[in-house]
N, C-alpha and C positions, 0 to 999 in steps of 0.2 A: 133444733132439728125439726125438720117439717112435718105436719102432722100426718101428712100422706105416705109417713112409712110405715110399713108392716114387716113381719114377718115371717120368715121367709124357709121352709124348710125345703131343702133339695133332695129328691129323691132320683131315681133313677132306675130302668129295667136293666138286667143283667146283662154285661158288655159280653154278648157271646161272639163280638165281629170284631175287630180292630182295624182300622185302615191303617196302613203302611206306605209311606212314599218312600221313594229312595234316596235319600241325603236328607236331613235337618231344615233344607233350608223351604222345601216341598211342602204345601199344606198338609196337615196335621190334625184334621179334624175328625178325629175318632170320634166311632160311633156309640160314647160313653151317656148320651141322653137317649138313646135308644132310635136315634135317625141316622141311615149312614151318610156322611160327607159328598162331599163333592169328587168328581172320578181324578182320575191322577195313575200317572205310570207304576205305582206302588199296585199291590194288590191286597184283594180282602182275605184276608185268611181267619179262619177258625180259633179259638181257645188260644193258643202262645206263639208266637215268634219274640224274640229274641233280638235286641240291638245292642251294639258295644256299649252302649251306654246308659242301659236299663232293661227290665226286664218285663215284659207283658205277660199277661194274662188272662185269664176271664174275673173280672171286676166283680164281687158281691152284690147282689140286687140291692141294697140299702148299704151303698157307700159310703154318704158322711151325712150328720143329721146334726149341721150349725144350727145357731139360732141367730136370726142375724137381722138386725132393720137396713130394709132395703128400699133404698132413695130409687126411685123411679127414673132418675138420669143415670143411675152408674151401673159399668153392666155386671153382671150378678156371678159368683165366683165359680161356678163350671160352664161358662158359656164355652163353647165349643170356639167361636168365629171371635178370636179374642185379640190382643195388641199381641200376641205372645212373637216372636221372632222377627224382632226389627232389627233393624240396622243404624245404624245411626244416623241424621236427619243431614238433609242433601239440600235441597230447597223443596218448595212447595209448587208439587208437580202431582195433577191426579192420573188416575188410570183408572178404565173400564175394568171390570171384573166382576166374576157371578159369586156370590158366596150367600150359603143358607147354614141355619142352623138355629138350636132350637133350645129353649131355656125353659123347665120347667119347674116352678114357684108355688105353695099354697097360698091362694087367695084369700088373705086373710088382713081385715083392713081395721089397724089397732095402732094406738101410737107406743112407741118402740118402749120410750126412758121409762114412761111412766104408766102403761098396764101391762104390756107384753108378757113381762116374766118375774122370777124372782128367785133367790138364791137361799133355800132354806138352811143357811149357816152362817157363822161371824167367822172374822177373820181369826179372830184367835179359840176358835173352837178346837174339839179336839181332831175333826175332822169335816171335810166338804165332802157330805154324804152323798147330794142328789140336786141338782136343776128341774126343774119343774115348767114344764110351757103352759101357762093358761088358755089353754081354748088352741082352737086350730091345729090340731095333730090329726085329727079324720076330715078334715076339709079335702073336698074334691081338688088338687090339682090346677091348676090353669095353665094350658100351654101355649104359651106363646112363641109365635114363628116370625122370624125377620129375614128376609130375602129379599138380596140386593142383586140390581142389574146393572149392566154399564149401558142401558138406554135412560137413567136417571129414576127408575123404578124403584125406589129406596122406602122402606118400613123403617127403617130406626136410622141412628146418623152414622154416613159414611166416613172412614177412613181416608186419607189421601195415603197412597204407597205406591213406591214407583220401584221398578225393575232393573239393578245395578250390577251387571254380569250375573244376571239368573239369582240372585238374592233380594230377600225382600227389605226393603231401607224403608225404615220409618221417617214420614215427613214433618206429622206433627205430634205433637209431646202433648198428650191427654193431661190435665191437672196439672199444668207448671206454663200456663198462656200466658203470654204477658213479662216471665225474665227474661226473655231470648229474644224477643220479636225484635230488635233493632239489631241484631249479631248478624253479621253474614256468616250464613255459611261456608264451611272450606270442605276440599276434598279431604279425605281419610288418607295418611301416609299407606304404606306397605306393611308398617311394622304393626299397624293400628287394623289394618283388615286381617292379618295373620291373626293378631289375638282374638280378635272379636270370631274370628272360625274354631280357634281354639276353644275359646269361652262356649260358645253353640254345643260343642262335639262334646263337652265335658256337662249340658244338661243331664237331668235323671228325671223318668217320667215315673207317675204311678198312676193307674187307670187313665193312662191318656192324658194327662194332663203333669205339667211342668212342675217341678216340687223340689228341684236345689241344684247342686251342681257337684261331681263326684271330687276328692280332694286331688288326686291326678289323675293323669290320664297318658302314661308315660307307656308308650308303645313296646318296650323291651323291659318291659319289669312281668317276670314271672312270678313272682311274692308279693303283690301289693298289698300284705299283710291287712290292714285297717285304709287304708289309701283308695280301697274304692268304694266308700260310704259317703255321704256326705254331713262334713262336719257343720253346726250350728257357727262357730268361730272362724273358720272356713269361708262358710257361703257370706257373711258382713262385706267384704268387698266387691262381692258377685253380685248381689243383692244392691248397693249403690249406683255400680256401674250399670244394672238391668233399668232400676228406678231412671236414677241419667238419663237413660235413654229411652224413658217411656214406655218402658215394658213392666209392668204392676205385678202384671197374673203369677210369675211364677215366684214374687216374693209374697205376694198376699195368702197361697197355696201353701209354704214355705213355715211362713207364722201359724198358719190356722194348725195342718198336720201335726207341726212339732208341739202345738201346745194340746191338740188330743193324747201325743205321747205320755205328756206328762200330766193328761187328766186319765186317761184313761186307766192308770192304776191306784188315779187319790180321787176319783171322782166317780160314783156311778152313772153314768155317760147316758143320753138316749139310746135305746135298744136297737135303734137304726145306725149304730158307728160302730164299725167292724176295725179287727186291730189284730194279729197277732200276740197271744197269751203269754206275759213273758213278769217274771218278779225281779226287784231290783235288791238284790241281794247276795250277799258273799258274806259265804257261809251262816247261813240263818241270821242274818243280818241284815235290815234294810234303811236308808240314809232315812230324812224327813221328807214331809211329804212339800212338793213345788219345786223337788228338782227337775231341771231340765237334761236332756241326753245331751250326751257330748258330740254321736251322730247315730246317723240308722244309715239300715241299708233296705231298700223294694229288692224282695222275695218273690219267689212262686209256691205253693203250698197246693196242696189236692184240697178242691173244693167238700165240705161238708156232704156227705150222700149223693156225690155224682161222679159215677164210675171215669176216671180216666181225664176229667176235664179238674183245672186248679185257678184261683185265686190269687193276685197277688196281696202281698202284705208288708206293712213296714215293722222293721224288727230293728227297734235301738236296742244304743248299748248307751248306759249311764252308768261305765265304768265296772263294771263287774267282769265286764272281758277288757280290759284294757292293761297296759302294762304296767304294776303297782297298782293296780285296781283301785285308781284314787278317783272320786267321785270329780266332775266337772263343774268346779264352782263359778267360773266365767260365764258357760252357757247361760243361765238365766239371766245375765247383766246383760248378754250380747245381744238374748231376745226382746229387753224391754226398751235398749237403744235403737235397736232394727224396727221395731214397731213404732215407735216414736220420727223414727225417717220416714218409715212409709208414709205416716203420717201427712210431713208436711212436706216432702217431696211432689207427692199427689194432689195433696186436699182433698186426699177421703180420710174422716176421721171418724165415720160410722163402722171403722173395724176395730177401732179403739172401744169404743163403746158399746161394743157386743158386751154380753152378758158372761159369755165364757171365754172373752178376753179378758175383762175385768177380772172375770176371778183366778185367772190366770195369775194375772200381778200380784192380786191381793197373796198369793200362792207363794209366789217367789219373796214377794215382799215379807212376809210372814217367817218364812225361812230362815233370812237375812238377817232380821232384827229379833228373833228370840233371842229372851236374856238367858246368859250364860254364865260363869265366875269370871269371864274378864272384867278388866278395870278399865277397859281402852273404847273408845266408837268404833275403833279399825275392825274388819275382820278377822277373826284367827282363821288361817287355814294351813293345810298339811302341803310337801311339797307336794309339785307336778298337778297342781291343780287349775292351771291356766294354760296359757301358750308356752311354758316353758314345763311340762310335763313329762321330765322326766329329775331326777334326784341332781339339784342346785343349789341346795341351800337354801333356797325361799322358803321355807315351813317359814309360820308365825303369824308377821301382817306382810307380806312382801308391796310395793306399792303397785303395781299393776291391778291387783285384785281390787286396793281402795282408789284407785283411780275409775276403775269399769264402776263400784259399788257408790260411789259420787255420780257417776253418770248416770246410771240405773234410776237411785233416789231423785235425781232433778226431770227425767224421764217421768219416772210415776206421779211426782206434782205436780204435770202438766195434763198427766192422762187421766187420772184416778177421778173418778163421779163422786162430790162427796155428797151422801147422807149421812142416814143416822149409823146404819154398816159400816161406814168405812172413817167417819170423823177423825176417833183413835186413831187408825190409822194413819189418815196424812197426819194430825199432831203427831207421832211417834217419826213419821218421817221430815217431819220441819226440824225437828228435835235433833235425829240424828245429824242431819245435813249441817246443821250449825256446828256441832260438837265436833266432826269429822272436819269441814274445812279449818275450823283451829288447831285443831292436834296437826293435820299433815304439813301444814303454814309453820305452825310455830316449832316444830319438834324433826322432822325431815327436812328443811330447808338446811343447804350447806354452803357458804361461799367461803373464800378468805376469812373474812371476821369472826364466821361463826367457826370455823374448822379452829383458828387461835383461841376462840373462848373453848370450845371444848379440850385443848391441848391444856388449859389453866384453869381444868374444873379440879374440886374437891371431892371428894368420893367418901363412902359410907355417913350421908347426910340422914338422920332421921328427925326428919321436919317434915309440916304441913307448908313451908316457906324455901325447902328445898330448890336450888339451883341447879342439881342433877338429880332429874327427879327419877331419871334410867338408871341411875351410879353406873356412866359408864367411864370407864377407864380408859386416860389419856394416851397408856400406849393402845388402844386399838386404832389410831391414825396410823394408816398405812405409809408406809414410805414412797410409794407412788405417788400417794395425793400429794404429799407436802411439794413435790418440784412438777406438777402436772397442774394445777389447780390456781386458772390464772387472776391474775386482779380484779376484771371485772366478769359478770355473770357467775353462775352457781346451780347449781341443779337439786333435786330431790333425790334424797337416798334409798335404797332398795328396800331396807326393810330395817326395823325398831323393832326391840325389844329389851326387858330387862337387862342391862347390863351386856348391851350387843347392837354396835351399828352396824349396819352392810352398807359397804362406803360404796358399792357399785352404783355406776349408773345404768336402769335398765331405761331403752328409750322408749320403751311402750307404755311403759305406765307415766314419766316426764311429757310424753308428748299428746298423751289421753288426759293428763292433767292440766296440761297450756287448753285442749278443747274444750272441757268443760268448766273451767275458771275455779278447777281446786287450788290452783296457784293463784295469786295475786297477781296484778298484771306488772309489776315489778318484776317478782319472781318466774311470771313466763317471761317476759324478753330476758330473763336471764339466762335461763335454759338454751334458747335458740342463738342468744351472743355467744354462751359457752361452746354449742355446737356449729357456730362457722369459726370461731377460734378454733376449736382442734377437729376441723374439717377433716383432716387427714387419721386421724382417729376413727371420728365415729364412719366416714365416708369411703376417704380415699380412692379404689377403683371401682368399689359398687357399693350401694347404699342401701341397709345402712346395719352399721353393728347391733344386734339384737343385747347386750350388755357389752361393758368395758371397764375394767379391763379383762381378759380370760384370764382365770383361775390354771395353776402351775404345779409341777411336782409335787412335792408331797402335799399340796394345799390342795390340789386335785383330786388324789388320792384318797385322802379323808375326806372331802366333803362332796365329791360324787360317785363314790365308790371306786374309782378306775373304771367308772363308763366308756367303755371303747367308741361310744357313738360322740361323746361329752368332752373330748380329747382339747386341747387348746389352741383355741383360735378356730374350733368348728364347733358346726351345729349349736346349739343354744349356751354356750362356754364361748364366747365372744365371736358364733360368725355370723355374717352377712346375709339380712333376709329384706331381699326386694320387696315382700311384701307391704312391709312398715312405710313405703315409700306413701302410699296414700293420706295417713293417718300423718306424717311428717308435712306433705301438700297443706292438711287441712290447715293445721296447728302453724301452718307460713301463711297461709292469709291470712288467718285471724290474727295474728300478730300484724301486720302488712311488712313482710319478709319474702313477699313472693318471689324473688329471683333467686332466694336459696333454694327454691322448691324446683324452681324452673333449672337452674344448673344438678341438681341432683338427678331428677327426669332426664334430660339430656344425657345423663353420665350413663345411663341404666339402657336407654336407648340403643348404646353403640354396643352391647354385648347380649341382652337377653334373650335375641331373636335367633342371633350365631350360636347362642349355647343353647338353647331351648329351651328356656323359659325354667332353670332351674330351681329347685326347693332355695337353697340357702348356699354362699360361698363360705370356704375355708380361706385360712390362713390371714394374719393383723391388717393386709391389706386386701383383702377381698379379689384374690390374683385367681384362684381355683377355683371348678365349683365343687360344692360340697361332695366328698367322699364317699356318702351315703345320699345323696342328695337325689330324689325323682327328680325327671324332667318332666315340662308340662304340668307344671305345678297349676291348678286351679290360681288360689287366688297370687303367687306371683302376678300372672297375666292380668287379673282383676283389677289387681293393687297399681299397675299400671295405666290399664284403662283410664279408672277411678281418678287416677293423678291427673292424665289429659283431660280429662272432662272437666277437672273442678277446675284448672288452673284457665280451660277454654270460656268457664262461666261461675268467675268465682262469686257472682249473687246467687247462686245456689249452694255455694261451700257454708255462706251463714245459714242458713237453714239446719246445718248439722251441726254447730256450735253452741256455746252461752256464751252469754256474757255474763259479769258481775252480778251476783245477786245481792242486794245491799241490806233487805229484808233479813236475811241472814245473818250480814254480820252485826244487824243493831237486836240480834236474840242471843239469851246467856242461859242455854235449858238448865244450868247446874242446880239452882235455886238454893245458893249458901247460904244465903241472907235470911234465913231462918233460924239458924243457929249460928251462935257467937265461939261455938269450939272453932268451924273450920272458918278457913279464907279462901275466896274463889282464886284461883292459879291463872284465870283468864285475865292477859293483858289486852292492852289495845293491839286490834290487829297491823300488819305490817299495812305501811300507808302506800296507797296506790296512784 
């Protein structure tokens, strides 16, 4: 890092003006630094107005108090005149245009890593009391103004944006130079400008600035019950598809907010960051501390001691209003994987290494790996605590959770600063990474061979040398698998436990396992052989089954209660969610299988636009849509984009991949070899 960074606090007078254009696509530059914008057919109005898709207010005079090293090239995270509502890149075509606005910074000239700040706590303390800025909290201010002309009058570096039926189309992609420049550009279909207006209309602003995308946005829904918050697991395809396209600001907004949510009640926070007052609790009861919210929603609130005029505020939920009031153990997997893209999407990794990013991780990370009476690396978690949140059976280790919790962990090895703070730490995550890729390789893997040895296990073994080391019991092979389950290829199983396989295949956790190389690369192309073998299965008229196969009668019954939402062959009980279509894209190039990705896209193409962009399809071949289903599904439309983009520039799909880590598999954290009682259980792993 150069040493010309400093840090950086943003302050701000109180946003008693808002600018308002008419339509999204309008500049947008609220008078949140206390200069008003540039003029525009919108008008200036007082305290609140109101848009379908968020809610203004008057802004708290001390809105957010980051602590942040700030590189002198990148523009600093409330610039008003920012990349925010682009289009996607056409050719490189400039245009005149006047735009100002105004970025105000303490001058404060310290290098960032090593005196800026400090964290008076360890990771496994009992608590992260307090952040401390050394110096520079009463420093004067420095405002800096940058004002650009289209006689070539430029203060700072211009944009190229060119004008495409009245919207603004980004030309060139900030921090990703260099993997596109030989691509021609093509025109955007029809179905690809539809979403991207979709994607736009379904932002969520707070104090003027861009901060997620609401989960629908479906025009005839009187109940959007939870539907118009923006979800953390949600906005991950929004968030790709935004980065894609060289729009940063409102994923960089996105991470910063949602991890003051989750500092703001484990952390005493600078007295400059204002939050709505909320405990995460049910019934005098609060989880541990570095969870993240599942989502929030921007409020209006009557400002402190001013008659008549309010505030907006963001007010999560981390399950305590949620249905089963089951805490969100995804959300912090999804945040340290989104940060880890922004990353290298961009090449800004000076947000990585903020001070209250870091302790962010360390936050989640800390969570994740407290010891507990398990005996496993896997997660233990309760159902409905992921994407499939409501009552399925997954209590335990379900694999989705340790698919995201492998991603997570190889995320924080690449992010994490070590000193003498965090050392422990990455060891405990070198540790677990190892331990975790053996167990789900050796113990979840199913093909042929392995379904016949489990059929010909011996049960009630008590050994250290045990060959069922689950005792699980040969009739729990379902009679579907035995005539479904073809010669070659093989997938990962749902979930393990004590004397209990879940023979389902969920594809979200198989196909989050092909990305991050929890599977062998034997065992991903087996997944992906498996699923164009029974194409018609997981795909058929739209893609792609969210598990398989759906649960039945009385199996039903018992084990989701008789959820009238959970019925068979819909909603998370085997039906169809386009969104998985992205995360399928990724896991087909990385494999290099891209025309299974390319014929799925395709297939999704000829219906999503005519039905509008639904939640999820009913019925084994994905013929209906969903029953309960919104339209206008956020990340549906995302999760398409996302597809087009990667498949239009798959040198940027590895960026969001791993490969092999080998490091890994030559570490055995067990350390038997200490004692002559036990014998390590670790074989050699499957050969790649």
């Amino acid at each position: 890092m150069s040493s010309s960074n400093c840090i950086g606090i943003c302050t701000m007078r109180p946003c008693c003006r808002i600018l308002m254009g008419y339509g999204y696509r309008s500049y947008r530059s609220a008078s949140v630094f206390g200069s008003q914008g540039p003029k525009s057919s919108g008008a200036v109005v007082d305290l609140v107005k109101l848009r379908s898709t968020s809610r203004f207010g008057s802004c708290s005079g001390e809105s957010v108090g980051y602590i942040s090293g700030i590189d002198p090239n990148q523009r600093g995270f409330n610039v008003s005149d920012s990349d925010w509502g682009r289009q996607p890149r056409v050719g490189n075509v400039g245009v005149n245009r006047v735009k100002r606005g105004v970025l105000v910074i303490s001058n404060v000239a310290s290098d960032f890593r090593n005196h800026s700040t400090s964290v008076d706590s360890q990771v496994n303390g009992k608590s992260f009391e307090s952040i401390y800025i050394q110096g520079g909290l009463n420093v004067k201010p420095l405002v800096i103004e940058r004002i650009e002309t289209g006689n070539g009058d430029v203060v700072k570096e211009e944009e190229s944006r060119v004008e495409v039926n009245g919207s603004n189309v980004n030309v060139n992609i900030g921090g990703t130079e260099g993997l596109n420049d030989s691509r021609a550009e093509r025109e955007l279909s029809e179905i690809e400008k539809e979403a991207w207006g979709l994607l736009r209309d379904s932002v969520v602003e707070y104090c003027g600035n861009p901060v997620g995308t609401l989960a629908a946005i479906d025009p005839a829904d009187k109940t959007p019950l939870n539907y118009d918050q923006v979800f953390i697991r949600d906005f991950v395809p929004s968030a790709l598809a935004f980065l894609l396209n060289g729009e940063a600001e409102i994923v960089k907004n996105f991470l910063l907010h949602t991890l003051q949510l989750q500092h703001s009640s484990d952390i005493q926070m600078l007295n400059t960051v204002k939050y709505k007052s909320w405990e995460k609790t049910v019934d005098c009861y609060s989880p541990g501390q570095g969870l993240m919210p599942a989502s929030f929603k921007v409020k209006t609130a009557p400002l402190d001691g001013s008659d008549g005029k309010f505030e907006e505020v963001l007010d999560p939920d981390f399950g305590e209003s949620a249905i089963g009031r089951v805490a969100p153990v995804d959300s912090g997997l999804w945040w340290i994987i989104m940060l880890r893209a922004y990353g290298k999407i961009t090449g800004d990794y000076t947000l990585q290494e903020r001070v209250d990013v870091q302790t962010g991780i360390r936050l989640i990370l800390n969570l994740c790996l407290t010891d507990g009476f398990d005996m496993f690396p896997t997660l233990l978690v309760t159902d409905g605590s992921c994407m499939i949140d409501r009552r399925m059976g997954i209590h335990g280790h379900p694999l989705e959770i340790q698919a995201l919790f492998y991603s997570a962990l190889r995320c924080s090895r690449e992010m994490l600063i070590v000193n003498d703070g965090t050392k422990n730490l990455v060891a405990a995550v070198n540790n677990r990474l190892s331990a975790l890729s053996f167990h789900i390789r050796e113990y979840y893997w199913v093909d042929m061979k392995k379904i016949n040895e489990i059929y010909r296990y011996k049960t009630e073994e008590y050994s250290t040398d045990a060959i069922n080391k689950f005792n699980i019991y040969p009739d729990q092979i379902p009679s579907w698998l035995v005539d479904w389950i073809p010669d070659e290829g093989g997938y990962l199983i749902g979930n393990l436990q004590p004397a209990h396989m879940d023979f389902r295949f969920f594809t979200l956790g198989n196909l989050w396992s092909i990305v991050s190389s929890l599977g062998t690369q034997q065992q991903n192309e087996g997944i992906l052989n498996l699923m164009e073998t029974k194409w018609d299965d997981f795909v058929a008229q739209m893609p792609l089954k969210i598990c398989y196969p759906a649960m039945e009668y009385e199996e039903w019954r018992i084990i989701t209660g008789a959820d009238p939402k959970n019925t068979p062959w819909s909603y998370h009980n085997g039906g169809s969610w386009p969104t998985l279509l992205w995360q399928f894209t990724l896991a087909c190039i990385k494999m290099g299988k891209t025309e299974l990705a390319e014929k799925a896209v395709a297939l999704a193409e000829k219906r999503l636009s005519i039905d509008h962009w639904p939640e999820y399809y009913d019925t084994k071949n994905g013929r209906f849509i969903g029953k309960q289903s919104r339209l206008h599904q956020t990340w549906t439309i995302a999760g398409y984009l996302t597809s087009k983009m990667l498949l239009e520039n798959p040198e940027k799909a590895s960026l969001l991949f791993w490969e092999e880590d080998y490091e890994l598999l030559e570490t055995c954290v067990c350390a038997l070899n200490k004692t002559s009682r036990k014998k390590c259980s670790r074989r050699a792993q499957i050969q790649v």
